[in-house]
PASEZA-59542 format. One record per atom (N, C-alpha, C): z, y, x. Coordinates in steps of 0.2 Angstrom, whole numbers, plus 2048, in hexadecimal, padded with zeros to 3 digits. Layout:
<pts>
ZYX;...
</pts>
This chain:
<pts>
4D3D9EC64;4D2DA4C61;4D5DA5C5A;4D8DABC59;4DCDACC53;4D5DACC4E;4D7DAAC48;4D4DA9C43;4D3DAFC3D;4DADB3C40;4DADBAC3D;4DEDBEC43;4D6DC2C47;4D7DC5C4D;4DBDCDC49;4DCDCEC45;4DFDD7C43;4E7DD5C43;4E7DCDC41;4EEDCBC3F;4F4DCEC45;4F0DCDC4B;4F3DCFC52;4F2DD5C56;4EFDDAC52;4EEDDFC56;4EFDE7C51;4F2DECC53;4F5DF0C4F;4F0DF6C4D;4F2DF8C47;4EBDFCC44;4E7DFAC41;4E7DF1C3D;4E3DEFC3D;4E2DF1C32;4E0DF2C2F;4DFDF3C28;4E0DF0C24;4E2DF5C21;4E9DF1C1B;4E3DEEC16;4E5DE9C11;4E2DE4C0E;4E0DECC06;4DADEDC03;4D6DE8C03;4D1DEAC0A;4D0DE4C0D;4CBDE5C16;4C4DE9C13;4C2DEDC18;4B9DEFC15;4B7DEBC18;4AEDECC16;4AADEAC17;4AADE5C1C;4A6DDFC1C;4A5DDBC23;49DDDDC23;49BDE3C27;493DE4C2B;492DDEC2C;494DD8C2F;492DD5C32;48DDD0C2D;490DD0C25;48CDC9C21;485DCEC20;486DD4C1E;480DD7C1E;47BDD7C24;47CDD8C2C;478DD9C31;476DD0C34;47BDCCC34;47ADC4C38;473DC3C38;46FDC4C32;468DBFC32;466DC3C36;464DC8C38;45FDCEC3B;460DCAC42;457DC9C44;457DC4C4A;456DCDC4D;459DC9C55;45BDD1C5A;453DD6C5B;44DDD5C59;449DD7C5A;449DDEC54;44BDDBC4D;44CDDFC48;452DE4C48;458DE1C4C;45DDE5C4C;45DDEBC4F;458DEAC54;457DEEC5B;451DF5C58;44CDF3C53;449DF5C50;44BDFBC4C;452DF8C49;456DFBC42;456E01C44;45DE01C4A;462E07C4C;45BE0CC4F;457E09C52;453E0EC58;44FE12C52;44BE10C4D;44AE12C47;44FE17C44;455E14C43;459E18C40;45BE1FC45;45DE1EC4B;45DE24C4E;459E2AC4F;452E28C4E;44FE2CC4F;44DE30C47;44EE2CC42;450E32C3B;456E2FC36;45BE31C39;462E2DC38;462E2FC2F;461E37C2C;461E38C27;45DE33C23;459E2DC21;454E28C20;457E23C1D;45FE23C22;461E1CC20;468E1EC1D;469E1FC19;471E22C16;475E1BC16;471E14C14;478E0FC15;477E0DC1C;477E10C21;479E0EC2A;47FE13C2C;482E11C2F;488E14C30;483E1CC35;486E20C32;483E28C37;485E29C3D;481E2FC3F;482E30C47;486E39C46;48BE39C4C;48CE41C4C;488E44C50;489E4AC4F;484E4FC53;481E4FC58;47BE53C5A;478E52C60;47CE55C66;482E58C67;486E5DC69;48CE56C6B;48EE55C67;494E4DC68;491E4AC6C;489E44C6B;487E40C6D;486E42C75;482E47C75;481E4BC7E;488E4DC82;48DE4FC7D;494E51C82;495E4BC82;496E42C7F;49BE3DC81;497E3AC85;491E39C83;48EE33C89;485E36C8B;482E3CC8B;47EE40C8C;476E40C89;477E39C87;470E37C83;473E39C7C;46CE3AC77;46CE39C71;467E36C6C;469E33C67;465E2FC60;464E2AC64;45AE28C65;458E24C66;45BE21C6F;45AE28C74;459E24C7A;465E22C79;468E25C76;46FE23C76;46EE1AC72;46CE19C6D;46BE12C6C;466E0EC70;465E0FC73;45FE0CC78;463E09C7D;469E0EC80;46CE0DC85;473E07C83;476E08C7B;479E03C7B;477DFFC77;46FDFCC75;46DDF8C75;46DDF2C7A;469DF5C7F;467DF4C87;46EDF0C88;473DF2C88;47BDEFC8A;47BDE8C87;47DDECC80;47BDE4C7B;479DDDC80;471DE1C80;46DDDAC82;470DD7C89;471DDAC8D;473DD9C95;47ADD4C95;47DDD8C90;484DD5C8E;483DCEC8C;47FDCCC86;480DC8C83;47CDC2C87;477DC5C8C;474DC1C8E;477DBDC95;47BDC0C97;480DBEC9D;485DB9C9B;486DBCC95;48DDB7C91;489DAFC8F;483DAFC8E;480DAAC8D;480DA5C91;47ADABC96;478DA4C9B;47DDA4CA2;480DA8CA3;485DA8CA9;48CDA7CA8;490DA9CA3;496DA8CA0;495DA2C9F;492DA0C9A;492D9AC96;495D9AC92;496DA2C8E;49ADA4C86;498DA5C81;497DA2C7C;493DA2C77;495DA7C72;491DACC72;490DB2C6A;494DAEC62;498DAEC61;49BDABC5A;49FDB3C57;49DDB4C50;4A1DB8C4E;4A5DBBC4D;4ACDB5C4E;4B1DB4C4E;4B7DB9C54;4B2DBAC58;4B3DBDC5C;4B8DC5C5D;4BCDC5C61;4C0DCDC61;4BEDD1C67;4BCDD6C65;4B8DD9C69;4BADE1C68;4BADE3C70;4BFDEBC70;4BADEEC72;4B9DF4C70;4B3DF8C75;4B8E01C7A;4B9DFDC7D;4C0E03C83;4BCE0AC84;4BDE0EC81;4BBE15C84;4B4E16C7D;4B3E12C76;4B0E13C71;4ABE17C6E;4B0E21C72;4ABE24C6E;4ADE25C66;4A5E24C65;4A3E27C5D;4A0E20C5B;4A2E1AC5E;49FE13C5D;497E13C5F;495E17C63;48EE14C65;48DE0BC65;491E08C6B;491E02C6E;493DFCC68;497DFFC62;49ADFBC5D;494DFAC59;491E00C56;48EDFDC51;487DF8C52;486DF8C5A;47FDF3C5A;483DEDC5C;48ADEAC59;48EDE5C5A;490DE3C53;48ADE5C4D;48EDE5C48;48BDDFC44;485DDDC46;482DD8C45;484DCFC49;489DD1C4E;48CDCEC4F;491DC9C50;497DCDC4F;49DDCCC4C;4A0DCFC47;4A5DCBC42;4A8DCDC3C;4A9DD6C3E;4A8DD8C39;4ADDDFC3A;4B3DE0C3B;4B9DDDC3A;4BFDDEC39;4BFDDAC42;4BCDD5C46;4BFDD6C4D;4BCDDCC51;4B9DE2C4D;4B7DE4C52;4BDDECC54;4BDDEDC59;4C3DF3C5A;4C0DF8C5D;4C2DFEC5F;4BFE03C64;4C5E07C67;4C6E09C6A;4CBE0CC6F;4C9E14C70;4CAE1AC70;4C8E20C75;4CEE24C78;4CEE26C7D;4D0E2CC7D;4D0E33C77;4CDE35C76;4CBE3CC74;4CCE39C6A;4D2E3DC69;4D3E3DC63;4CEE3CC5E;4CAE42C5E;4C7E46C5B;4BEE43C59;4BEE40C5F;4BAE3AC61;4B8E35C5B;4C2E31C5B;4C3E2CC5A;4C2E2DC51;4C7E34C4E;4C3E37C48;4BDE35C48;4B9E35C48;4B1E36C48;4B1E30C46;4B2E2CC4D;4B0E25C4B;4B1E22C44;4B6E24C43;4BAE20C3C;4B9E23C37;4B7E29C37;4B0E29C32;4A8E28C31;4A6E26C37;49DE22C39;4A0E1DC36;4A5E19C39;4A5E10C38;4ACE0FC36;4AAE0FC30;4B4E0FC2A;4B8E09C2B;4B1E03C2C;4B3DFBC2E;4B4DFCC32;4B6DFFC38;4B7DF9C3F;4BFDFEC40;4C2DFBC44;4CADFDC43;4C9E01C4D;4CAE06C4D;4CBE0BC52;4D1E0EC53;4D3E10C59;4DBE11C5B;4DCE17C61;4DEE1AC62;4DEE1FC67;4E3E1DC6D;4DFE1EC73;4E5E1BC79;4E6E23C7E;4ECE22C81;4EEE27C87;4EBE26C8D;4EAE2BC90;4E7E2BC96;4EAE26C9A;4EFE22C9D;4F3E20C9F;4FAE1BC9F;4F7E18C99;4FBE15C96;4F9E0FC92;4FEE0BC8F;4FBE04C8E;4F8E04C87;4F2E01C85;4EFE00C7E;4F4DFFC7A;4F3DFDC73;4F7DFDC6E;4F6DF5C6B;4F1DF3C70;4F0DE9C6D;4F4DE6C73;4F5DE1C6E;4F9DDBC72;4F7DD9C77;4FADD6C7B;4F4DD0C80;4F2DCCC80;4EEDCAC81;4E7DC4C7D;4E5DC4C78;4E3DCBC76;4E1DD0C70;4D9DCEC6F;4D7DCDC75;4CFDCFC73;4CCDC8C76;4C6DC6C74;4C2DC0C77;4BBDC7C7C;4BADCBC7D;4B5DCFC80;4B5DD4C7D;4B6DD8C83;4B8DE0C84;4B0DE4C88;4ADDE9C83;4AADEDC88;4ACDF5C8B;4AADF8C8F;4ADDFCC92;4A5E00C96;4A3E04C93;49DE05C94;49CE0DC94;49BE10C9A;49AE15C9E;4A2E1AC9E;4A7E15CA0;4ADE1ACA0;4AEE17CAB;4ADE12CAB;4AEE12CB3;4ABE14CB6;4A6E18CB2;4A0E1DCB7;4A4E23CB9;4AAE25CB7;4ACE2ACB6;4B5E2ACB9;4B9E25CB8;4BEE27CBA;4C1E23CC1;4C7E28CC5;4C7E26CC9;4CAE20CCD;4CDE1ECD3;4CDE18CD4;4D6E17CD0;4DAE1ACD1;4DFE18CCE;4E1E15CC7;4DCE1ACC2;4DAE19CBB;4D6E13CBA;4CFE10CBE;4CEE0CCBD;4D4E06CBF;4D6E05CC2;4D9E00CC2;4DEDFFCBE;4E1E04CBC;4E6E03CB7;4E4E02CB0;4DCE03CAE;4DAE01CA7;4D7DF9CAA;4D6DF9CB0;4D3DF2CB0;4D7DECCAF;4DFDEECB2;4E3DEBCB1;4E6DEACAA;4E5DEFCA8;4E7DF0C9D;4E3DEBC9A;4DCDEBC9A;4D8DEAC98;4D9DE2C9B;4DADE0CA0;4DBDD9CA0;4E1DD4C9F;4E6DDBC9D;4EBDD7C98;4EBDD5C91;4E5DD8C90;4E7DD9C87;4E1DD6C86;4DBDD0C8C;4D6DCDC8B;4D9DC4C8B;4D6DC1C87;4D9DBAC85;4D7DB5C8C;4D9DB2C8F;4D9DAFC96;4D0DACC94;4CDDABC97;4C5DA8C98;4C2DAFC92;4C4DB4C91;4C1DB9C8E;4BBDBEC94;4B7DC1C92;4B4DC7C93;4B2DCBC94;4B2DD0C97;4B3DD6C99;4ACDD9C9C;4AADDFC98;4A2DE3C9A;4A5DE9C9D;4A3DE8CA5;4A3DF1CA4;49EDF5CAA;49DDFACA7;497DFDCAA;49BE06CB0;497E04CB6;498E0ACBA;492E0ECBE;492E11CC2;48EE14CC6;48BE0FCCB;486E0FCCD;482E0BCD2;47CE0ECD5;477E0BCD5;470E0DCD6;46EE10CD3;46EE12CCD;46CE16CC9;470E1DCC9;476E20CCC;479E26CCD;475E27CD5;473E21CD8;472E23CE1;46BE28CDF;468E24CDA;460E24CD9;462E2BCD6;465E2FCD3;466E36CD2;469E39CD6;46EE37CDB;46FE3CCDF;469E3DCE6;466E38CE6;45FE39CEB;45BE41CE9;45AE3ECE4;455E45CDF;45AE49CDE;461E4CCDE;464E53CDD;465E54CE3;467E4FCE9;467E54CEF;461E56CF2;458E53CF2;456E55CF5;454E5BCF0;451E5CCEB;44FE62CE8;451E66CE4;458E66CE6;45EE69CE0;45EE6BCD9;458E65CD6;458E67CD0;45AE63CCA;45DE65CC4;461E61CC3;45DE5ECBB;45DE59CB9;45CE57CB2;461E59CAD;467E59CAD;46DE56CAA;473E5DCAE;478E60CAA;47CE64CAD;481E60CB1;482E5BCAE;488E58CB1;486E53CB9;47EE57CBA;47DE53CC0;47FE59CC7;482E5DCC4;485E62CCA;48AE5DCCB;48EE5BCCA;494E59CCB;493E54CD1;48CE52CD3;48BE4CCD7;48BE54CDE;487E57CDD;488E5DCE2;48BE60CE5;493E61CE0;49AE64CE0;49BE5ECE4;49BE56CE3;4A1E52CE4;49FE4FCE9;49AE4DCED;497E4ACF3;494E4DCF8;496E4ECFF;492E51D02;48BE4FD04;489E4BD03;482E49D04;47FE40D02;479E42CFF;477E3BCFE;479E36D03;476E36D06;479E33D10;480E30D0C;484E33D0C;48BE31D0C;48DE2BD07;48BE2FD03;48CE2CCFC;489E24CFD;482E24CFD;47FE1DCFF;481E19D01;483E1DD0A;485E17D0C;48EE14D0A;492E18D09;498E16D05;496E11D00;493E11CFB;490E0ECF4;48FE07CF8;489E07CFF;489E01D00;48BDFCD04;494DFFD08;497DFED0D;49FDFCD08;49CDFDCFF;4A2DF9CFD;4A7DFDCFB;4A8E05CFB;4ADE08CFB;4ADE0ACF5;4B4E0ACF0;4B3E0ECE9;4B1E16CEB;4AEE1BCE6;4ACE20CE8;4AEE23CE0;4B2E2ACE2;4B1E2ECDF;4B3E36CE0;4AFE39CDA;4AFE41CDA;4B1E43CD6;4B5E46CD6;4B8E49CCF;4B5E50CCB;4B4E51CC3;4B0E57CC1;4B7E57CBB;4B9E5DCB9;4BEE5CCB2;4BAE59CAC;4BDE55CA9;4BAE52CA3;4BDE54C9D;4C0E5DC9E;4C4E5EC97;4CCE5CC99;4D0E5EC92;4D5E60C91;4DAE57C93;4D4E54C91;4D7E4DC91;4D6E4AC9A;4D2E4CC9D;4D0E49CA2;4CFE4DCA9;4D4E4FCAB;4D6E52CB0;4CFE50CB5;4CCE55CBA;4C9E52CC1;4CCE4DCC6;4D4E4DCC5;4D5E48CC8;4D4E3FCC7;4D4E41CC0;4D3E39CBC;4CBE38CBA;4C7E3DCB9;4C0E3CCB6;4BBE40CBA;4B5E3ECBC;4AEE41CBF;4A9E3DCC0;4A8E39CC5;4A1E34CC8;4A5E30CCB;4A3E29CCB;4A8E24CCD;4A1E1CCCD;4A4E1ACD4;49AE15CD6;4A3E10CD8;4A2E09CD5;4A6E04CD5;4A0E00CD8;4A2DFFCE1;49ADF9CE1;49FDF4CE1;49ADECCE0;49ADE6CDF;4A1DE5CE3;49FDE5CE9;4A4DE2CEF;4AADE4CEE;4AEDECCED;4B4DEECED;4B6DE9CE5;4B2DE9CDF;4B5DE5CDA;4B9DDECDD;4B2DD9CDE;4B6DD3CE1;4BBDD3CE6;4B9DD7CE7;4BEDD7CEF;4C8DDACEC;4C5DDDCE8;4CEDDFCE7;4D1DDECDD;4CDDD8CD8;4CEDD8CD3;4D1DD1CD3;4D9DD3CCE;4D9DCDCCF;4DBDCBCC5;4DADC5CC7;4DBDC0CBF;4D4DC2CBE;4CFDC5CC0;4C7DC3CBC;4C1DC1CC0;4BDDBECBF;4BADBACC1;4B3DBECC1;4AFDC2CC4;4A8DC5CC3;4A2DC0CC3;4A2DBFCBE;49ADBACBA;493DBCCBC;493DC2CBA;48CDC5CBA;48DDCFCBD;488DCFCC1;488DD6CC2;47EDD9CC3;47FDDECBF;478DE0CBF;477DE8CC1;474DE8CC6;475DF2CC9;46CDF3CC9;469DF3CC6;460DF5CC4;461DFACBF;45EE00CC0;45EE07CBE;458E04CB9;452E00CBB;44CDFDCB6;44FDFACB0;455DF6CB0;458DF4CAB;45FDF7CA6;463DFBCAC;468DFCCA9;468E00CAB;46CE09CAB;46CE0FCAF;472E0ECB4;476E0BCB2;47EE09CB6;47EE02CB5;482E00CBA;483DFACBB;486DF6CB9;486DEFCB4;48ADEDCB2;48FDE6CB5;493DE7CB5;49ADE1CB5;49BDDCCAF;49CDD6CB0;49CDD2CAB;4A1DCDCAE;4A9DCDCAB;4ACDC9CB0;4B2DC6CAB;4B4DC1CAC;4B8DBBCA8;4BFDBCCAC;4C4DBBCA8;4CADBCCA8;4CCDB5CA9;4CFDB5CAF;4D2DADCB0;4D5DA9CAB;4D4DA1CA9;4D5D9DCA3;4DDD9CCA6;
</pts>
């Protein structure tokens, strides 16, 4: 592991470096930490030295939750994540660590990582320019970079010690996933890994409820109505191992052909990944809303 993870990766801040979050948040045992943010979300004006949240309007157009139940969800990650790396990897949580969060945001998934590792290994990636602005003014420390729809990141290979990747393969289609799957495990350090979350039980368990009563929670639950002819179908594909997707436009940046509803079950992964090794898989709607993957990049 580099010893100066920025030394190797481009964008990284010119000297003098900001703040390391990390010496201020390290003591706070996870109970507190988790305490902090859910607190802070719910009266963000309270806390002026936490890094802030953008508007109710931002937070619901990128990932549909907002404040608390949005920290709660990538809280929840956190724990699942680090809990797997524990007792199933066998990779132990050190600071030191370089760590990318693919598809970023507005740094939801970063800053409950702040207590974790140094600031300076931490990076974020998004699509959406405008996005990636926001970020970098919420969280000044952490180094953020903007990627094409289809094209290769701007880090080197064996950039990163653990990548997560959290609700973007809920969404795009089978070509796109594999060409960031494939990115993303070049620029992961060999025995590195990789978080990433997609549709499961938890999309089926909402498409039951939109097609029988066609009512919907959420707007963007039409697009399961638009994109699938019937529960029936949908299921049994999910459990017969087939990638599945529907296409909804995702905007200027994400054409229907590339973004909409997209269910990655267990078997098509192993069955067609190669160089990674799948560690841990968790599909419980109880614990997680989408399913997560936890998979180590061959040493």
């Amino acid at each position: 592991m580099s010893k100066d993870p920025l030394r190797e990766i481009p964008g990284a801040p010119s000297s003098p470096r900001p703040a390391d979050l990390y010496e201020r948040f390290c003591a706070l045992s996870d109970e507190d930490w988790e305490k902090l943010w859910v607190e802070h979300a719910a009266a963000p004006d309270s806390r002026p030295d936490l890094p802030g949240f953008p508007s109710e309007e931002v937070q619901r157009r990128i990932h549909g939750t907002v404040f608390e139940r949005a920290m709660r969800g990538a809280l929840a990650l956190r724990y699942h994540a680090f809990r797997s790396l524990r007792r199933v990897v066998g990779k132990p949580i050190v600071p030191d660590m370089r760590v990318l969060d693919f598809g970023c945001g507005w740094g939801r998934v970063l800053r409950v990582l702040l207590k974790d590792f140094h600031t300076s290994g931490l990076h974020g990636t998004d699509l959406d320019p405008e996005v990636i602005e926001l970020a970098r003014e919420l969280l000044p420390e952490v180094s953020f970079a903007v990627n094409d729809r289809l094209s290769p990141l701007v880090y080197r290979d064996r950039s990163f010690d653990l990548i997560f990747v959290n609700s973007v393969f809920s969404h795009l289609a089978e070509r796109n996933f594999w060409f960031w799957i494939e990115e993303l495990t070049r620029v992961l350090e060999p025995g590195g890994v990789l978080v990433f979350t997609s549709w499961g039980q938890g999309l089926l368990d909402i498409a039951k409820q939109v097609f029988e009563s066609k009512t919907l929670e959420y707007a963007w639950q039409q697009n399961i109505l638009d994109a699938f002819p019937s529960y029936d179908r949908l299921r049994d594909s999910y459990l017969g191992g087939e990638f599945i997707f529907g296409g909804a436009s995702g905007g200027a940046l994400l054409p229907e052909t590339d973004f909409g509803i997209a269910l990655v079950p267990r078997r098509y992964f192993e069955r067609n990944a190669k160089g990674l090794i799948l560690k841990d898989f968790l599909d419980d709607p109880q614990q997680f809303t989408q399913t997560i993957f936890v998979v180590q990049k061959e040493a």
